[in-house]
C-alpha positions as CSV (number, residue, x, y, z in Angstrom):
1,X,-11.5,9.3,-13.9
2,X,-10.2,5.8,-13.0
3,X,-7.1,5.5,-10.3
4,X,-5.0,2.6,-9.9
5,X,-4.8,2.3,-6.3
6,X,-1.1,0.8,-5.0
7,X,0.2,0.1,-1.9
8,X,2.8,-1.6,-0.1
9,X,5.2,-2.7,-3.0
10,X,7.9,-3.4,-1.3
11,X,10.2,-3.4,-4.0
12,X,8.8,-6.5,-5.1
13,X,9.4,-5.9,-8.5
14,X,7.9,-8.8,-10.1
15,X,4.4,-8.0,-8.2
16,X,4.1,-4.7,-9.0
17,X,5.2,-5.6,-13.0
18,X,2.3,-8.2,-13.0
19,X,-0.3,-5.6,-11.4
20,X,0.1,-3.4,-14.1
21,X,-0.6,-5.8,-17.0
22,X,-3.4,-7.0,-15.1
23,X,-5.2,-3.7,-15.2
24,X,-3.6,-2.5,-18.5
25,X,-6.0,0.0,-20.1
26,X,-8.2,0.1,-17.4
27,X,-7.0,3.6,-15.4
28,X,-6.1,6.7,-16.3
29,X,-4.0,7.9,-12.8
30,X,-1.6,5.7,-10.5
31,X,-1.8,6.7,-6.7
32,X,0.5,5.2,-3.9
33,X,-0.1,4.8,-0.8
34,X,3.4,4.2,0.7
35,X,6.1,1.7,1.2
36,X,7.4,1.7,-2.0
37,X,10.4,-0.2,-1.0
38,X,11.5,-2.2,2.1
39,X,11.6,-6.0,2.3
40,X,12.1,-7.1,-1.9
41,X,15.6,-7.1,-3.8
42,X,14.5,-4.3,-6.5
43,X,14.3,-0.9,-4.7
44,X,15.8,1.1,-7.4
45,X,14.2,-0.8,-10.0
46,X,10.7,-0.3,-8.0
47,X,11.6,3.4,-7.1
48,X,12.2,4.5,-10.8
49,X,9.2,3.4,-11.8
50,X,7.0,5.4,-9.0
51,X,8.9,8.5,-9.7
52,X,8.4,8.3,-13.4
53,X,4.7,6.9,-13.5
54,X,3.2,8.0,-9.9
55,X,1.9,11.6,-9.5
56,X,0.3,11.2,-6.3
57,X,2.9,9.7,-3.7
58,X,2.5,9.5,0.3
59,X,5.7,8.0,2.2
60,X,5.3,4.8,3.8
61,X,7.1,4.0,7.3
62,X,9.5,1.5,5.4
63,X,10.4,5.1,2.8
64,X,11.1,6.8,6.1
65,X,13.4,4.1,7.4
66,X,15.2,3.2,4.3
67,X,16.0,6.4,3.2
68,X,17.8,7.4,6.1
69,X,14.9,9.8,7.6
70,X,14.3,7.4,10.6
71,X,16.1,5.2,12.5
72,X,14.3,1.4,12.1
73,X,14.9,1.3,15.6
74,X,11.3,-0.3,16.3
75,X,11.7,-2.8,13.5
76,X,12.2,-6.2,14.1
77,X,15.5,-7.8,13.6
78,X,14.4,-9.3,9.8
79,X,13.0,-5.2,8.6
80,X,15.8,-3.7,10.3
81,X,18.3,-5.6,8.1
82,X,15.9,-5.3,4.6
83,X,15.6,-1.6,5.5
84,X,19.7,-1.3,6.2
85,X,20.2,-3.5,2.8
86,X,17.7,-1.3,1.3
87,X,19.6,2.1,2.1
88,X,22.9,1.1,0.6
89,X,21.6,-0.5,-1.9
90,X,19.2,2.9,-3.6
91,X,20.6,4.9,-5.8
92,X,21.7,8.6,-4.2
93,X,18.5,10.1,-6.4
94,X,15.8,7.6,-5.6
95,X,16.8,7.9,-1.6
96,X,16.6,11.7,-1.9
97,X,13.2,10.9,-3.7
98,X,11.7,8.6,-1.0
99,X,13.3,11.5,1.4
100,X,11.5,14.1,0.4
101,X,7.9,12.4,-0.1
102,X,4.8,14.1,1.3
103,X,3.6,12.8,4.7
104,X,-0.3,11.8,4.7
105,X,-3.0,12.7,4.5
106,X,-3.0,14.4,0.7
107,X,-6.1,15.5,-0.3
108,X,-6.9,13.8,-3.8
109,X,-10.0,16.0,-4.6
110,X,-12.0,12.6,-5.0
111,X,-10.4,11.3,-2.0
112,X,-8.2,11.2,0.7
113,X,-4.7,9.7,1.2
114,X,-3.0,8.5,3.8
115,X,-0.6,5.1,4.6
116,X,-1.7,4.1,8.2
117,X,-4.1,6.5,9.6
118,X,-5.9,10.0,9.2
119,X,-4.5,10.9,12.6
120,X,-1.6,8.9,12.7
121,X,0.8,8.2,9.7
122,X,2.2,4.9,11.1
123,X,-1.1,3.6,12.9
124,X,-2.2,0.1,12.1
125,X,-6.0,-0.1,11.3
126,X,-6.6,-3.5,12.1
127,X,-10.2,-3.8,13.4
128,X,-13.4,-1.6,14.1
129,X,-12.1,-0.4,17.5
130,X,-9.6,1.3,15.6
131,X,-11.3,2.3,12.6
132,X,-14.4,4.3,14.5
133,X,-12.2,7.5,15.6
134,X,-10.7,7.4,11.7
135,X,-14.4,7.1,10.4
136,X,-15.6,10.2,12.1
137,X,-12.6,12.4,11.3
138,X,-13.2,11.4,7.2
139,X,-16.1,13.6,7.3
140,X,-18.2,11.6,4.7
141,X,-15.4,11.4,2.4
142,X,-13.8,8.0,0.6
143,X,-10.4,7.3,2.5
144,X,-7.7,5.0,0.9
145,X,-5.2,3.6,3.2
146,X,-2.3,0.4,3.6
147,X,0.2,-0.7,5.7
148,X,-1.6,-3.8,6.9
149,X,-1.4,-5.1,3.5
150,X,-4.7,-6.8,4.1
151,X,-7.3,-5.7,1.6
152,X,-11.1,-4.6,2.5
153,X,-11.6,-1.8,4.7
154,X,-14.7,0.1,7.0
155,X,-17.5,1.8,6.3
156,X,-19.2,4.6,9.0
157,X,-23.4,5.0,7.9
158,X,-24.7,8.2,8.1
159,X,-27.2,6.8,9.9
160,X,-25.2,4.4,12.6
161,X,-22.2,6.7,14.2
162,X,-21.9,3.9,16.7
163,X,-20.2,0.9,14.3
164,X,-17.8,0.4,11.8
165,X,-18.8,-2.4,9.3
166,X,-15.9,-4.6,8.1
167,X,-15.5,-5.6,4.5
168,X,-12.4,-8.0,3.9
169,X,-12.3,-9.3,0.5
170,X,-11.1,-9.7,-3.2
171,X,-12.3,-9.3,-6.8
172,X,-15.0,-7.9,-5.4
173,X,-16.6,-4.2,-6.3
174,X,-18.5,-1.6,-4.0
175,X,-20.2,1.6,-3.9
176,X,-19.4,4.0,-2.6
177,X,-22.0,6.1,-1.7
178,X,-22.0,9.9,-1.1
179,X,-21.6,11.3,2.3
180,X,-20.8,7.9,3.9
181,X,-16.8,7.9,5.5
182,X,-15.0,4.7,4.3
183,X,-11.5,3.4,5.0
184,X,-10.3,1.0,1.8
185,X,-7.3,-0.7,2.1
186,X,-6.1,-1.7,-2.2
187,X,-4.3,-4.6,0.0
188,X,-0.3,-4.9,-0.8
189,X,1.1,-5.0,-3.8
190,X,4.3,-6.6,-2.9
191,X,3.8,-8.7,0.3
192,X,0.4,-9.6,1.0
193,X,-0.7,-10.6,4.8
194,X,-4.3,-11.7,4.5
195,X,-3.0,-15.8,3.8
196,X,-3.2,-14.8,-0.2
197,X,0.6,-14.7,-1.7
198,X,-1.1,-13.3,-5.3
199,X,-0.5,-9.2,-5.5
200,X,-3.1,-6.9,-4.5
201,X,-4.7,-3.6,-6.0
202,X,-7.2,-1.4,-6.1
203,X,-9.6,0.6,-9.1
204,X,-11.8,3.2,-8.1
205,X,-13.7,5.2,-11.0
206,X,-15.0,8.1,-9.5
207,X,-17.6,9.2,-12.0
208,X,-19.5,5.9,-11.2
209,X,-18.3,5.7,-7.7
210,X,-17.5,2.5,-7.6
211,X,-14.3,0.5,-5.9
212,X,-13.1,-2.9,-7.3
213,X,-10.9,-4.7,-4.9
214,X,-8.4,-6.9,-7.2
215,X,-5.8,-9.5,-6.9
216,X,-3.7,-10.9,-10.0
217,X,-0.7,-13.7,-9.6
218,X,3.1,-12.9,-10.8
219,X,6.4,-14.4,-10.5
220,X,6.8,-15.5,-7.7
221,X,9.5,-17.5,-8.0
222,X,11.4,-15.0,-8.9
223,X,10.6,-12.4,-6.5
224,X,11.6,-15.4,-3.4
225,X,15.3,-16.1,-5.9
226,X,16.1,-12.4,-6.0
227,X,15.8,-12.1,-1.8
228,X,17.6,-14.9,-1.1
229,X,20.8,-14.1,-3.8
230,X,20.4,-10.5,-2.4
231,X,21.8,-11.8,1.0
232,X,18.3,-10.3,2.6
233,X,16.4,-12.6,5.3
234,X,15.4,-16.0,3.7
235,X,12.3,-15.7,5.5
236,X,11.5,-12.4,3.8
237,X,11.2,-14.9,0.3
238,X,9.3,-17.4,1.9
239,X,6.9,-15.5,3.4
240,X,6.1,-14.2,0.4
241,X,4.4,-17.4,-0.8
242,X,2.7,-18.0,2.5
243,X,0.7,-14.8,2.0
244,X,1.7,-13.3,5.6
Protein backbone atom coordinates (compact mmCIF):
# COMPACT_ATOMS: atom_id res chain seq x y z
CA UNK A 1 0.00 0.00 0.00
CA UNK A 2 1.13 3.57 -0.99
CA UNK A 3 -0.34 6.75 1.22
CA UNK A 4 -0.29 10.19 0.06
CA UNK A 5 0.76 11.92 3.05
CA UNK A 6 -0.96 15.70 3.39
CA UNK A 7 -0.71 18.24 5.75
CA UNK A 8 -1.34 21.78 6.39
CA UNK A 9 -3.47 22.83 3.31
CA UNK A 10 -4.72 25.64 4.38
CA UNK A 11 -7.35 25.94 1.93
CA UNK A 12 -4.78 26.77 -0.49
CA UNK A 13 -6.58 25.35 -3.22
CA UNK A 14 -4.21 25.80 -5.95
CA UNK A 15 -1.42 23.89 -3.88
CA UNK A 16 -3.22 21.14 -2.98
CA UNK A 17 -4.73 20.81 -6.90
CA UNK A 18 -1.03 20.74 -8.08
CA UNK A 19 0.09 18.08 -5.34
CA UNK A 20 -2.23 15.71 -6.61
CA UNK A 21 -1.18 15.79 -10.38
CA UNK A 22 2.21 15.63 -9.20
CA UNK A 23 1.83 12.25 -7.61
CA UNK A 24 -1.06 11.11 -9.97
CA UNK A 25 -0.93 7.29 -10.07
CA UNK A 26 1.48 6.93 -7.67
CA UNK A 27 -0.89 6.08 -4.18
CA UNK A 28 -3.47 4.16 -3.45
CA UNK A 29 -4.81 6.06 0.05
CA UNK A 30 -4.80 9.95 0.98
CA UNK A 31 -4.14 10.59 4.77
CA UNK A 32 -4.30 14.15 6.50
CA UNK A 33 -2.75 15.33 8.94
CA UNK A 34 -4.75 18.47 9.94
CA UNK A 35 -5.40 22.02 9.07
CA UNK A 36 -7.30 21.61 6.26
CA UNK A 37 -8.36 25.12 6.06
CA UNK A 38 -7.25 28.38 7.84
CA UNK A 39 -5.18 31.10 6.13
CA UNK A 40 -6.18 30.44 1.91
CA UNK A 41 -9.53 31.87 0.17
CA UNK A 42 -10.92 28.28 -0.80
CA UNK A 43 -12.08 26.49 2.47
CA UNK A 44 -15.07 25.04 1.06
CA UNK A 45 -13.59 24.28 -2.14
CA UNK A 46 -10.55 22.58 -0.07
CA UNK A 47 -12.98 20.94 2.59
CA UNK A 48 -15.15 19.15 -0.19
CA UNK A 49 -12.48 17.60 -1.54
CA UNK A 50 -11.01 16.02 1.91
CA UNK A 51 -14.37 14.82 2.85
CA UNK A 52 -14.91 13.16 -0.46
CA UNK A 53 -11.28 11.75 -1.14
CA UNK A 54 -9.68 11.52 2.58
CA UNK A 55 -10.51 8.44 4.67
CA UNK A 56 -8.19 9.01 7.29
CA UNK A 57 -8.57 12.71 8.77
CA UNK A 58 -7.07 14.19 12.15
CA UNK A 59 -8.20 17.84 12.99
CA UNK A 60 -5.66 20.50 12.85
CA UNK A 61 -5.69 23.55 15.43
CA UNK A 62 -6.70 25.99 12.55
CA UNK A 63 -10.15 23.07 12.00
CA UNK A 64 -10.64 23.60 15.71
CA UNK A 65 -10.68 27.36 15.50
CA UNK A 66 -12.41 27.84 12.23
CA UNK A 67 -15.17 25.75 12.86
CA UNK A 68 -16.27 27.30 15.85
CA UNK A 69 -14.89 24.48 18.42
CA UNK A 70 -12.19 26.94 19.85
CA UNK A 71 -11.90 30.33 20.43
CA UNK A 72 -8.50 31.61 18.22
CA UNK A 73 -7.92 33.49 21.21
CA UNK A 74 -4.03 32.57 21.17
CA UNK A 75 -3.80 33.39 17.45
CA UNK A 76 -2.13 36.29 16.30
CA UNK A 77 -4.07 39.23 14.98
CA UNK A 78 -3.46 38.03 10.97
CA UNK A 79 -4.93 33.97 11.97
CA UNK A 80 -7.40 35.31 14.15
CA UNK A 81 -9.06 37.26 11.22
CA UNK A 82 -8.32 34.17 8.41
CA UNK A 83 -9.84 31.83 10.99
CA UNK A 84 -12.96 34.46 11.61
CA UNK A 85 -13.18 34.91 7.61
CA UNK A 86 -12.85 31.23 7.42
CA UNK A 87 -15.93 30.41 9.78
CA UNK A 88 -18.39 32.55 7.84
CA UNK A 89 -17.29 31.82 4.92
CA UNK A 90 -17.65 27.41 5.17
CA UNK A 91 -20.56 26.02 4.25
CA UNK A 92 -22.93 24.81 7.34
CA UNK A 93 -21.92 20.96 6.27
CA UNK A 94 -18.13 21.28 5.84
CA UNK A 95 -17.94 23.25 9.41
CA UNK A 96 -19.95 20.45 10.96
CA UNK A 97 -17.40 18.23 9.11
CA UNK A 98 -14.16 19.95 10.43
CA UNK A 99 -16.28 19.89 13.86
CA UNK A 100 -16.56 16.62 14.32
CA UNK A 101 -12.99 15.36 13.07
CA UNK A 102 -11.10 12.82 15.20
CA UNK A 103 -8.39 14.36 17.58
CA UNK A 104 -4.83 12.57 17.16
CA UNK A 105 -3.22 10.26 17.51
CA UNK A 106 -5.28 7.59 14.99
CA UNK A 107 -3.76 4.56 14.79
CA UNK A 108 -3.17 3.79 10.91
CA UNK A 109 -2.15 0.08 11.39
CA UNK A 110 1.15 1.06 9.41
CA UNK A 111 1.44 4.09 11.39
CA UNK A 112 0.60 6.55 13.53
CA UNK A 113 -1.20 9.91 13.18
CA UNK A 114 -1.15 12.90 14.86
CA UNK A 115 -0.99 16.93 13.80
CA UNK A 116 1.46 18.42 16.54
CA UNK A 117 2.45 15.77 18.94
CA UNK A 118 1.88 12.15 20.41
CA UNK A 119 1.25 13.83 23.75
CA UNK A 120 0.02 16.98 22.73
CA UNK A 121 -2.26 17.72 19.74
CA UNK A 122 -1.16 21.41 19.32
CA UNK A 123 2.62 20.97 20.37
CA UNK A 124 5.14 22.38 17.95
CA UNK A 125 8.08 19.84 17.24
CA UNK A 126 10.58 22.08 16.30
CA UNK A 127 13.96 20.60 17.33
CA UNK A 128 15.49 17.44 19.10
CA UNK A 129 14.78 18.72 22.63
CA UNK A 130 11.29 18.38 21.76
CA UNK A 131 11.22 15.46 19.70
CA UNK A 132 13.17 12.92 22.34
CA UNK A 133 9.98 12.53 24.89
CA UNK A 134 7.75 12.03 21.34
CA UNK A 135 10.43 9.39 20.14
CA UNK A 136 10.20 7.18 23.23
CA UNK A 137 6.41 7.24 23.50
CA UNK A 138 6.23 5.95 19.46
CA UNK A 139 7.33 2.68 20.73
CA UNK A 140 9.33 1.75 17.50
CA UNK A 141 6.57 2.70 15.30
CA UNK A 142 6.72 5.23 12.03
CA UNK A 143 4.89 8.55 13.29
CA UNK A 144 3.61 11.13 10.69
CA UNK A 145 3.09 14.55 11.94
CA UNK A 146 2.64 18.72 10.75
CA UNK A 147 1.90 21.81 11.97
CA UNK A 148 5.40 23.31 11.52
CA UNK A 149 4.89 22.99 7.89
CA UNK A 150 8.66 22.32 7.69
CA UNK A 151 9.33 18.94 6.11
CA UNK A 152 12.00 16.27 7.53
CA UNK A 153 11.50 14.97 10.81
CA UNK A 154 13.52 12.60 13.77
CA UNK A 155 14.63 9.44 14.05
CA UNK A 156 15.22 7.61 17.85
CA UNK A 157 18.02 4.27 17.14
CA UNK A 158 17.30 1.36 18.99
CA UNK A 159 20.58 1.51 19.93
CA UNK A 160 21.09 5.42 21.03
CA UNK A 161 17.88 6.38 23.48
CA UNK A 162 19.90 9.44 24.29
CA UNK A 163 19.51 11.56 20.72
CA UNK A 164 17.24 12.40 18.16
CA UNK A 165 18.83 12.75 14.70
CA UNK A 166 17.41 15.48 12.54
CA UNK A 167 16.59 14.95 8.85
CA UNK A 168 15.29 18.31 7.13
CA UNK A 169 14.91 17.92 3.45
CA UNK A 170 13.13 17.48 0.07
CA UNK A 171 12.86 15.02 -2.93
CA UNK A 172 14.58 12.95 -0.86
CA UNK A 173 13.63 9.07 0.11
CA UNK A 174 14.32 7.05 3.44
CA UNK A 175 14.01 3.89 5.13
CA UNK A 176 12.39 3.31 7.46
CA UNK A 177 13.52 0.58 9.37
CA UNK A 178 11.62 -1.77 11.70
CA UNK A 179 11.57 -1.12 15.29
CA UNK A 180 13.19 2.36 15.07
CA UNK A 181 10.49 5.42 16.38
CA UNK A 182 10.50 8.21 13.74
CA UNK A 183 8.67 11.52 13.56
CA UNK A 184 8.11 12.64 9.57
CA UNK A 185 6.71 15.76 8.94
CA UNK A 186 5.12 15.52 4.71
CA UNK A 187 5.98 19.45 5.18
CA UNK A 188 2.68 21.80 4.28
CA UNK A 189 0.82 21.53 1.48
CA UNK A 190 -0.53 24.98 1.47
CA UNK A 191 1.84 27.31 3.26
CA UNK A 192 5.20 26.12 3.46
CA UNK A 193 7.75 27.67 6.37
CA UNK A 194 11.10 26.03 5.62
CA UNK A 195 12.14 29.33 2.92
CA UNK A 196 10.63 26.97 -0.06
CA UNK A 197 7.10 28.59 -1.36
CA UNK A 198 6.64 25.18 -3.77
CA UNK A 199 3.88 22.65 -1.98
CA UNK A 200 4.96 19.96 0.09
CA UNK A 201 3.99 16.16 0.42
CA UNK A 202 4.67 13.03 1.45
CA UNK A 203 4.64 8.96 -0.12
CA UNK A 204 5.23 6.28 2.10
CA UNK A 205 4.85 2.63 0.57
CA UNK A 206 4.65 0.43 3.29
CA UNK A 207 5.47 -2.87 1.76
CA UNK A 208 8.95 -1.55 0.91
CA UNK A 209 9.11 0.73 3.80
CA UNK A 210 10.24 3.48 2.29
CA UNK A 211 9.30 7.49 2.79
CA UNK A 212 9.81 9.97 -0.14
CA UNK A 213 9.76 13.52 1.02
CA UNK A 214 8.33 15.64 -2.11
CA UNK A 215 7.78 19.10 -3.22
CA UNK A 216 6.00 20.15 -6.65
CA UNK A 217 5.34 24.01 -7.78
CA UNK A 218 1.54 25.33 -8.44
CA UNK A 219 -0.09 28.51 -9.02
CA UNK A 220 0.90 30.65 -7.14
CA UNK A 221 -0.17 33.54 -8.45
CA UNK A 222 -3.33 32.61 -8.03
CA UNK A 223 -3.40 31.35 -4.63
CA UNK A 224 -1.65 35.18 -3.42
CA UNK A 225 -4.92 36.97 -6.08
CA UNK A 226 -7.64 34.91 -4.35
CA UNK A 227 -6.29 36.22 -0.56
CA UNK A 228 -6.01 39.52 -1.30
CA UNK A 229 -9.79 39.85 -3.35
CA UNK A 230 -11.01 37.74 -0.33
CA UNK A 231 -10.41 40.85 1.92
CA UNK A 232 -8.02 38.33 4.11
CA UNK A 233 -4.46 39.74 5.38
CA UNK A 234 -2.32 40.81 2.43
CA UNK A 235 0.50 39.36 4.18
CA UNK A 236 -1.14 35.95 4.27
CA UNK A 237 -0.58 36.13 -0.01
CA UNK A 238 2.76 37.28 0.29
CA UNK A 239 4.05 35.07 2.51
CA UNK A 240 3.06 32.53 0.57
CA UNK A 241 5.85 33.16 -2.03
CA UNK A 242 8.42 33.89 0.68
CA UNK A 243 8.10 30.26 1.82
CA UNK A 244 7.53 31.29 5.68
Amino acid sequence: MVYLILSDIHANWEALEAVLKHAAGRYDQVCCLGDVVGYGADPNAVTDWVRTNVPRVIRGNHDKACCGLEDPVLFNPVARFAAEWTRDTLSPENRDYLWNLAAGPMDHGDFLMVHGSLLDEDQYLIDSQDAIPQLGAAGGRLVFFGHTHVQGGFLLSPLDQEEAAENSSGGTTIRVARGESQLLNPGSVGQPRDLRWEAAYALYDSERQLVEFARCPYDLATAQRKIREAGLPPALADRLGEGR
